[in-house]
C-alpha positions in Angstrom: 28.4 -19.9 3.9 28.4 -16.6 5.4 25.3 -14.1 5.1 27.0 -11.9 2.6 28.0 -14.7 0.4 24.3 -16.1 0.6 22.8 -12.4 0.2 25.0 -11.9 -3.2 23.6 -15.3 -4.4 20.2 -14.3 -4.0 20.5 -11.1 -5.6 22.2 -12.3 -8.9 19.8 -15.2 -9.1 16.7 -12.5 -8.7 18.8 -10.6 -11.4 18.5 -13.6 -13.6 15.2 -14.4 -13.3 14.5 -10.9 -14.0 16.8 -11.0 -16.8 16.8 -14.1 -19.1 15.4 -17.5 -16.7 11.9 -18.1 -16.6 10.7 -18.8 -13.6 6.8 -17.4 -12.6 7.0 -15.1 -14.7 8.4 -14.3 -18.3 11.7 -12.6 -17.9 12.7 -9.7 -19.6 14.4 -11.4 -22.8 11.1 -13.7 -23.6 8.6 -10.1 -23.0 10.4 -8.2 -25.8 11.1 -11.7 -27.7 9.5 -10.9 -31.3 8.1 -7.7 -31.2 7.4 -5.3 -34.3 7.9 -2.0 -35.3 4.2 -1.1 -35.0 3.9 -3.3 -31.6 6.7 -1.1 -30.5 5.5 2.2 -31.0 1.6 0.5 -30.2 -0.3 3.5 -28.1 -2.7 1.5 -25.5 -4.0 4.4 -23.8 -3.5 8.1 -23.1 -1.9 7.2 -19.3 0.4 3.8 -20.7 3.9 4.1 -22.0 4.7 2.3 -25.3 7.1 -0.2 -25.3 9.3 2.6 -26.8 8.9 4.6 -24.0 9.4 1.3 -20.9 12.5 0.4 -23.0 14.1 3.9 -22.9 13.0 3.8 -19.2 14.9 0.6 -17.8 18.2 1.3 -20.2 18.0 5.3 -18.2 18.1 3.5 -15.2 19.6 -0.2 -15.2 22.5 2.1 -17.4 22.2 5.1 -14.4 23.1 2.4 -11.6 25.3 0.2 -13.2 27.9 3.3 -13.5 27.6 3.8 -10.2 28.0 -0.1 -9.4 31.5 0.3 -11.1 32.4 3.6 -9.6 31.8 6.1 -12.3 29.6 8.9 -11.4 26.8 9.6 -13.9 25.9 12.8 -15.9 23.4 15.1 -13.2 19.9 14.2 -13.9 17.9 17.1 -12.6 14.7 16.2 -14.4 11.9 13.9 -13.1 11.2 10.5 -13.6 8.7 11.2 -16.1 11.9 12.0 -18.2 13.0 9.2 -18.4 10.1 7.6 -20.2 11.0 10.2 -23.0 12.4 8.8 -26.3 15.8 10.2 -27.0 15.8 8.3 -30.5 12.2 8.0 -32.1 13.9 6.6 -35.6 15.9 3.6 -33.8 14.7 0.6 -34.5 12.8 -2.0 -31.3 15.3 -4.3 -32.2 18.4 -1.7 -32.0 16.6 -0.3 -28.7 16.0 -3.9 -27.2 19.7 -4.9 -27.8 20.9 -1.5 -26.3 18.5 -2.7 -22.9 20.3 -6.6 -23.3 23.8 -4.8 -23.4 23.2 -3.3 -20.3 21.6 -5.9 -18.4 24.4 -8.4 -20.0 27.0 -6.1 -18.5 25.8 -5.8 -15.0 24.7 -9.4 -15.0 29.1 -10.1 -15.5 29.3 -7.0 -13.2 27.3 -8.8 -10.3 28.9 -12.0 -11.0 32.7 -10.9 -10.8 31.2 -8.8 -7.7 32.7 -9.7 -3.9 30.8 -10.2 -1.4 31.5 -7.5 0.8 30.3 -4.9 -2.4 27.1 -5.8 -1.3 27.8 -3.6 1.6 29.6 -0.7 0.2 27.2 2.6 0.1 25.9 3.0 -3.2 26.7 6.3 -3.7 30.4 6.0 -2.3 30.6 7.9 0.8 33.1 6.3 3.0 32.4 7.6 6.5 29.4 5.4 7.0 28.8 6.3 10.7 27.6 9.9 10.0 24.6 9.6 8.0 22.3 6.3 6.9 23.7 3.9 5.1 22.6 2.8 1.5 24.1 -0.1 0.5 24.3 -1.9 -2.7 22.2 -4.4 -1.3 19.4 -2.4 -0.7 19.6 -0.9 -4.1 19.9 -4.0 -5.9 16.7 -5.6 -4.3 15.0 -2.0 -5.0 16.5 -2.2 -8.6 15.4 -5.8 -9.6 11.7 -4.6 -8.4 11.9 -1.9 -10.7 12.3 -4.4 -13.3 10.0 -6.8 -12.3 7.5 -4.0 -12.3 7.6 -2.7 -15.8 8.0 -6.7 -17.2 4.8 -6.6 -15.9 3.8 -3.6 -17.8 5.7 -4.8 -20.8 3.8 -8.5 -20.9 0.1 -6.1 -20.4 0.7 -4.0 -23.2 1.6 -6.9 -25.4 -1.6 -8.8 -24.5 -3.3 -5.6 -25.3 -1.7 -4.9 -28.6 -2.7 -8.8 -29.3 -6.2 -8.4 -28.6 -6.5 -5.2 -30.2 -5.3 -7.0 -33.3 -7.0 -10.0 -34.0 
């Protein structure tokens, strides 16, 4: 097996465990398994995001990079982060919200499946003279990207435990 072959493997199967395949932590599909309307919306504290706001978060972004991953160039974005937490549809339903997030993350899981190798390896933002300036390669993004994720699971699985507490 060469080192690209092996570094694609381990990025899908981070993906996945991310994604949908429990390993030492819930993934993603299992921390918004169940949730309600009012568990949705729930307000933990003046400096935490709602589940609303994490969910509108990771489809901005997973949605962002995953045009990019198949060549399209995205809409300018010329905002903050912050921005990205904000809710562009306040009537949609979790579970309309939470299927939009799936969708995505369904579609780059094929995308990194059907993926070669040597992608991996191609700068992330398509520039084709590589020897000029530093190279960001999909690699690097993708390891950067699942972390992301990882990260506001976390948040996600806190927020749930609070809301639990806070009702019982």
């Amino acid at each position: 097996m060469n080192i690209n072959s092996g570094r694609k493997q381990i990025l899908l199967q981070n993906f996945i465990i991310n994604y949908s395949e429990e390993n030492w932590y819930k993934p993603l599909t299992e921390a918004l398994k169940d949730i309600s309307e009012e568990e949705f919306d729930f307000k933990a504290g003046n400096d935490i995001n709602t589940l609303r706001q994490l969910v509108f978060h990771l489809i901005f972004w997973n949605e962002r990079w995953l045009l990019r991953f198949k060549g399209i160039t995205p809409e300018p974005f010329a905002k903050d982060n912050d921005a990205t937490f904000e809710v562009s549809d306040i009537n949609e339903s979790s579970q309309a919200a939470i299927k939009k997030l799936f969708d995505v993350m369904e579609d780059w899981l094929n995308e990194l499946k059907n993926s070669s190798d040597e992608k991996f390896d191609e700068d992330r933002l398509g520039r084709k003279d590589l020897s000029a300036e530093k190279t960001e390669p999909w690699w690097d993004n993708m390891i950067n990207l699942n972390a992301h994720n990882s990260y506001h699971i976390g948040q996600i699985m806190l927020i749930r435990k609070l809301y639990k507490s806070k009702n019982k």
